[in-house]
C-alpha positions in Angstrom: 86.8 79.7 36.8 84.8 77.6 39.2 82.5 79.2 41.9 83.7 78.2 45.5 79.5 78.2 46.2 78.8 75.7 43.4 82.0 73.4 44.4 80.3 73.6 47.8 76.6 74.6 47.8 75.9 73.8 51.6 78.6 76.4 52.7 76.2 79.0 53.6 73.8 76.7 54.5 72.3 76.4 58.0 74.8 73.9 60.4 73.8 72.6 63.7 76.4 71.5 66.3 74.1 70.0 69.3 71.7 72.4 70.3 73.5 75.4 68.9 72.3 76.5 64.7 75.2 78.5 62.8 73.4 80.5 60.0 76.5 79.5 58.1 79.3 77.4 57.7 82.0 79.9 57.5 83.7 80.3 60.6 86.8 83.0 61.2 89.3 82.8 63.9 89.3 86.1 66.0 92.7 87.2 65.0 94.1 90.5 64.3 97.5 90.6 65.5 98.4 94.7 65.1 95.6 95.5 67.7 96.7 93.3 70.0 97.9 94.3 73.7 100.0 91.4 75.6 99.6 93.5 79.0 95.8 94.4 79.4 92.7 94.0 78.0 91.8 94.8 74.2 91.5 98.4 73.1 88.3 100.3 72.2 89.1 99.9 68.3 89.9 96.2 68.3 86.7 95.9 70.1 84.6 98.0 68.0 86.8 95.7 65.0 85.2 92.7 66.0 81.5 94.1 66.4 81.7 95.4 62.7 83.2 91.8 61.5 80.7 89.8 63.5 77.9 91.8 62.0 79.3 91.1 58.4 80.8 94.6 57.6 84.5 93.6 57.3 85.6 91.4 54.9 89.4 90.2 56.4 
C-alpha cells in the first residue's frame, strides 16, 4: 500500500500564496451541511465545530 505522504512529500510542507504562509498544504472546505440554518446566522455548536476542526481536533 503506498503512503499518500511519500507519493507527495511536500503535502504538509510549508506553502506561500503572496504574502500569506499556510503551515500546510491541506486545505478543507467549511462544509457541514446538518448544522446548517438557511434563515440566520450559524448555531453555537456549528461554531464551536469549526473552532475544534481549525485547531486540528476533528478529523471529517
Amino acid at each position: 500500500m503506498v503512503n499518500a505522504f511519500e507519493s507527495f512529500p511536500r503535502l504538509l510542507s510549508p506553502l506561500k500564496i503572496g504574502n500569506v504562509l499556510f503551515r500546510k498544504r491541506m486545505f478543507a472546505a467549511p462544509v457541514n451541511s446538518a448544522d446548517i440554518v438557511s434563515d440566520g446566522p450559524p448555531s453555537l455548536d456549528l461554531v464551536a465545530y469549526f473552532e475544534r476542526k481549525a485547531m486540528g481536533g476533528i478529523m471529517g
